[in-house]
N, C-alpha and C positions, 0 to 999 in steps of 0.2 A: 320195542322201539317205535316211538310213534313219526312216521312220515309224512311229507308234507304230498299233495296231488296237485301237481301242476298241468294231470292236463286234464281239461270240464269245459265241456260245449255248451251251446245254448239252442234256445229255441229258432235264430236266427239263421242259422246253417240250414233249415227246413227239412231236418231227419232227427232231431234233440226235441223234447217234451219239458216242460216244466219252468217256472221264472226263476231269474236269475239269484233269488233272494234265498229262495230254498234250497239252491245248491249248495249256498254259504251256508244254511243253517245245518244241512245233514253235515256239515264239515264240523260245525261249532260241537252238534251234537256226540259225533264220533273223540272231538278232544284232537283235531287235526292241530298240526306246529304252524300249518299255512294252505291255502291254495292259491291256483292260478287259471284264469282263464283261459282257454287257450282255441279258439272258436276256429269253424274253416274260412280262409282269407278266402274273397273273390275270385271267380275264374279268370285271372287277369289273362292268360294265355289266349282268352275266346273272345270274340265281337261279343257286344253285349248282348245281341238276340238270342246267341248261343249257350249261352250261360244257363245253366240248370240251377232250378232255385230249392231243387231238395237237397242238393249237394254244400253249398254253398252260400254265404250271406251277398247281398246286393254292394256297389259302395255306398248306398246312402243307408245300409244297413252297420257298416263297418264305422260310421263316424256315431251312430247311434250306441253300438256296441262298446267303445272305449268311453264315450259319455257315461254310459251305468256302469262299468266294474270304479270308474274315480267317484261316483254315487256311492255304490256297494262301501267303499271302502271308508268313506264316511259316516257310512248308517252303523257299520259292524269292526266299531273298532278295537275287537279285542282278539283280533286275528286280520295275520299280513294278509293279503289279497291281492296278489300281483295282476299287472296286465299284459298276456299274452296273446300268441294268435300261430296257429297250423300252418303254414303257408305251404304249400305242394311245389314240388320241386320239378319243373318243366324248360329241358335244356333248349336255351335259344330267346328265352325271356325272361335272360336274370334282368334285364335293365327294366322292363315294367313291374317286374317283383319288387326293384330295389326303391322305385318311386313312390310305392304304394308304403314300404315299411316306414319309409324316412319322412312320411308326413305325420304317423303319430309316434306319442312314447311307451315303444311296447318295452315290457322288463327282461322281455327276450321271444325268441322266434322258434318254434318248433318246426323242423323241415322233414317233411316225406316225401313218401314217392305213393303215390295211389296212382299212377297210370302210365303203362309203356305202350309207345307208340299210338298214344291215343284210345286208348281200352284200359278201362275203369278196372282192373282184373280183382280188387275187393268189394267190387258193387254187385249184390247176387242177383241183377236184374242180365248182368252178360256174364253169370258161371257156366253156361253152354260154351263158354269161347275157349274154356280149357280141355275140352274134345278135340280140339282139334290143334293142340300146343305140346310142343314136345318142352317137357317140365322142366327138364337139364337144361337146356338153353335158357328156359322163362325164369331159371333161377338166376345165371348168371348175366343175364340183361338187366333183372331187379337190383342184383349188388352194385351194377356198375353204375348203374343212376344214383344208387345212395353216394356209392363215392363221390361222384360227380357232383352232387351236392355238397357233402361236406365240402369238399376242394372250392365250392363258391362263394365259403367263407358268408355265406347269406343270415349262415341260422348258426343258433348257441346249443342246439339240443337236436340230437338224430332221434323223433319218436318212434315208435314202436321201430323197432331194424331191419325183422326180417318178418314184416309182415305178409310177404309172398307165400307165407304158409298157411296162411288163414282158411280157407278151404279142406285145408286137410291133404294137400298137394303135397309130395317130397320128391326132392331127385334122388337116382339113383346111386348116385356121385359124393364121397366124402364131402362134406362144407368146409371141415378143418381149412383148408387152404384159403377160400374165401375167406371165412369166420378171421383168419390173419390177418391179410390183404386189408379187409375192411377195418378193423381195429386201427392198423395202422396207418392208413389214412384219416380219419377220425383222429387218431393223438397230433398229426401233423398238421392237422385244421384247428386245431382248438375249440373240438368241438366236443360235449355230453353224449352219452348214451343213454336214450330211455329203458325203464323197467316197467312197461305197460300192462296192467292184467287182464285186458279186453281181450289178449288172445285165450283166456279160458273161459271165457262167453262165446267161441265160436267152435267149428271142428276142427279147428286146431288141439284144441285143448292144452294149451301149453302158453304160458307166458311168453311175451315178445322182451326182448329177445330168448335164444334158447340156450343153455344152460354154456354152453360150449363159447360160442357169440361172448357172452359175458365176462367170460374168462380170458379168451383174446382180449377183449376191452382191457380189462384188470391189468394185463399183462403189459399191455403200453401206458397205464396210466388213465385210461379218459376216464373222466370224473362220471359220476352218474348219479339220474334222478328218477324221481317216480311220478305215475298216475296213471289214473284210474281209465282214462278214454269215456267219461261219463256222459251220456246225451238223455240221462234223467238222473233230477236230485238222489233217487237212491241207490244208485251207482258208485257215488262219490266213494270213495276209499276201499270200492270193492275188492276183497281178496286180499287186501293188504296184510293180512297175516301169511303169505305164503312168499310175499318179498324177501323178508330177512333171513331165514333160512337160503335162501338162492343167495341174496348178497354173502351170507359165512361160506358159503362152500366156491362163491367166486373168489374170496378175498378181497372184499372191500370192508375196510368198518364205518364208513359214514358217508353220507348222501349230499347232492351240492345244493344249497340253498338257492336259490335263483332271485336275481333282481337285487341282488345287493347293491 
């Protein structure tokens, strides 16, 4: 089954290597169905002095960025090329989130959570910060923000889910319950679940979400998509042979196209 990768950064985020053209090519090259841009939105949560520029694009970097994927998709028209965009999910500024999305036409919205209570906890610049974190809790602070998200009705697509594992970090604590809980909120938002393979480029080693996560999804229905988390052209479609085997044993038989 060949999948489409809806999510591929760029150089603009200032941690992604490589131009924007080559990403589409390793896509043409692989026989992809489509991709999708999907870059990190501005720190809109931060004063602009605050704003880190390896993390994230500027906004006069975000009106430059929706200009080339509508470029992209006129140079390279023999593959969809959607326009998407990560936006971080940070409670108490959905309304400058929402000002920022509705001034362009993205084909949809990836929402995460990269930070509780203000600690970057996937950034291996503060991995000392989980010395001193008891993990049970840090996991159930991270489910509750995803819900919290989903519930804001902001974004079409939860990426990666349970990226809290990234590190290599687990509680001690069954997830079943969670892995529920969160499913189910997610089918009451009308919202996607990502199948992202960036977690086996980390010490995770395990695909985001994890096999169990998937299967709660399944079980309420929410649709789900795939990609790469690519921040260099030869990432694009990485791994993607270990997807479909996880989608047969979750119980889904097909992927949702995005930006119809």
């Amino acid at each position: 089954m060949l999948l489409p990768d809806y999510h591929i950064h760029s150089a603009r985020c200032g941690h992604a290597r490589g131009e924007m053209r080559e990403y589409v090519e390793k896509a043409l090259a692989l026989g992809l169905p489509g991709i999708g841009f999907a870059d990190h939105i501005p720190m809109y949560w931060l004063k602009e002095q605050e704003r880190d520029r390896g993390i994230a694009m500027s906004l006069e970097d975000l009106t430059e960025y929706v200009a080339e994927v509508e470029k992209l998709r006129l140079a390279y028209p023999d593959i969809p090329i959607k326009l998407g965009i990560e936006a971080d999910y940070v409670p108490g500024f959905e309304l400058e989130l929402t000002k920022i999305l509705d001034q362009y036409p993205f084909d949809y919205v990836l929402g995460s959570v990269h930070f509780i209570n203000g600690w970057g906890f996937d950034n291996p610049a503060y991995l000392y910060k989980y010395e001193y974190m008891n993990i049970d809790d840090l996991y159930c602070q991270y489910f509750n923000l995803l819900q919290q998200a989903a519930q804001s009705r902001l974004f079409n697509v939860m990426a990666h889910p349970d990226l809290i594992k990234k590190f290599g970090y687990r509680p001690r604590f069954d997830l079943r319950e969670l892995y529920e809980q969160t499913a189910c909120v997610f089918a009451e938002a009308s919202v996607a679940v990502e199948i992202n393979t960036a977690g086996l480029r980390v010490p995770a080693q395990e695909i985001y979400p994890a096999l169990g996560l998937l299967q709660a999804c399944r079980k309420y229905a929410v649709p789900v998509t795939t990609g790469s988390d690519a921040h260099e052209p030869g990432l694009v479609g990485y791994a993607f042979d270990n997807i479909e085997p996880m989608l047969d044993e979750a119980g889904y038989t097909k992927v949702l196209i995005l930006g119809l």
